[in-house]
C-alpha angles and dihedrals in degrees: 000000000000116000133240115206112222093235097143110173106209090156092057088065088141098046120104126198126207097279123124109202109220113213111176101202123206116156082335096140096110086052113031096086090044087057097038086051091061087055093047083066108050111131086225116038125222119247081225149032121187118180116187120213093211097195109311131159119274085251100052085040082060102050085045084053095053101035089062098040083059098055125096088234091053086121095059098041118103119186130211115197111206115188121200105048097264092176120235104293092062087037092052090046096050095055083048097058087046104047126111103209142080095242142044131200121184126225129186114219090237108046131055154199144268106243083253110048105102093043094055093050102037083052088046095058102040099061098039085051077175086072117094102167134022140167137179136212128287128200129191101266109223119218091249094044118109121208101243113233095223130034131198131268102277141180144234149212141205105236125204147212096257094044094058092048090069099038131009105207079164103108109182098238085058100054129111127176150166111258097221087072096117084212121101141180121282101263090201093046110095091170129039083008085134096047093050093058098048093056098050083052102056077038091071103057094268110137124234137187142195123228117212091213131103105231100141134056138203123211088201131052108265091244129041104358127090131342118014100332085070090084104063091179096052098047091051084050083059089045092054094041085054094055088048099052085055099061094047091064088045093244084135137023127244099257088051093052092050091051085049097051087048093050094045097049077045095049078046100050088054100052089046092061085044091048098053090043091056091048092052098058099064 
């Protein structure tokens, strides 16, 4: 286990550390404030914000624009404008390429963060310097739920490569890492782009770790409901694709890869029958 010190600087609400928070934007203007205000209250401000504007209309770009000049944080915001539509691997990676700082964290428009979110994980980080990606856990946020301002003493784990094979507990909005990792996200994956990456990283010999702490929260259920997990189908065709480009670059052998795709039409079929009986109850 490696340890997390409970040094939570509320009274540094105005400080900001060297993290550039990563929000890909498509039709995200019902969602976007909601996600700037989270930010607003870290405990521990980012030194940067970049929003990218992945091929919307000039209407939804002006609401995008607007929404973020009216934020506290407008000074620290950098947009990025993508036209055509390029989907949120080839977004994430352009703020990437462009960011200033020494780590990035990702953050869906519409989800968003504990207050102390930024603060845990850059602190994290900092002092496991061994440690190149990590990520926490996330948990469906109910309309009558309220976002705790503390959180308790909590672990956390290294996680490997063979280990996220077999399961991905990295949700995007969770990940921090540090930018002068070479890899980036799959451009031509619209589905399981994320997991893809994480596991090339970790790949790589990068070292990654799992935090046993809530510090992000989700407004949809994870499968068949809203934004590219409503297609179940399509995301277990990205899964696959992601097994199989593994074992293109030889990162796994073939009897690996055909244990994989059974687990994962097995992991599918699963969701499928969850999915129905959650449909059926309402």
């Amino acid at each position: 286990m490696l340890n997390i010190k409970k040094t939570y600087a509320q009274s540094m609400k105005n400080s900001s550390v060297p993290v550039s928070v990563i929000i890909p934007c498509y039709k995200c203007q019902t969602t976007l404030r909601r996600a700037l205000v989270s930010i607003e209250r870290q405990s521990l401000q980012p030194a940067e914000i970049i929003v990218v504007d992945d091929g919307n209309t000039l209407e939804v770009r002006q609401q995008i624009v607007t929404i973020c000049t009216e934020s506290s944080l407008a000074d620290k915001i950098f947009l990025i404008h993508l036209a055509p539509r390029s989907g949120p691997a080839e977004a994430r990676n352009a703020a990437w390429n462009e960011a200033s700082n020494k780590f990035i964290a990702f953050l869906d428009a519409d989800d968003d963060w504990h207050p102390n979110k930024i603060e845990i994980q850059y602190r994290f980080m900092t002092s496991h310097p061994e440690i190149s990606i990590s990520a926490h856990q996330i948990k469906k946020h109910k309309s009558n739920d309220q976002i705790v301002s503390s959180v308790n003493r909590a672990t956390a784990r290294q996680v490997t490569f063979p280990r996220k094979l077999i399961i991905n507990e990295f949700s995007t909005p969770t990940v921090m890492l540090k930018k002068s990792i070479p890899i980036r996200f799959d451009s031509g994956k619209m589905h399981s782009e994320d997991y893809f990456l994480w596991l090339e990283i970790l790949r790589n010999g990068y070292k990654g770790a799992y935090i046993s702490m809530t510090l992000a929260y989700t407004y949809k259920s994870f499968y068949g409901e809203g934004g590219l997990s409503k297609d179940l189908w399509q995301m277990e065709k990205g899964e696959i694709d992601t097994y199989i480009k593994l074992y293109k670059k030889r990162y796994i052998p073939f009897l690996i890869l055909n244990a994989l795709l059974i687990l994962s039409i097995a992991k599918y079929l699963r969701r499928v029958i969850v999915v129905k009986l959650d449909l059926s109850r309402h």
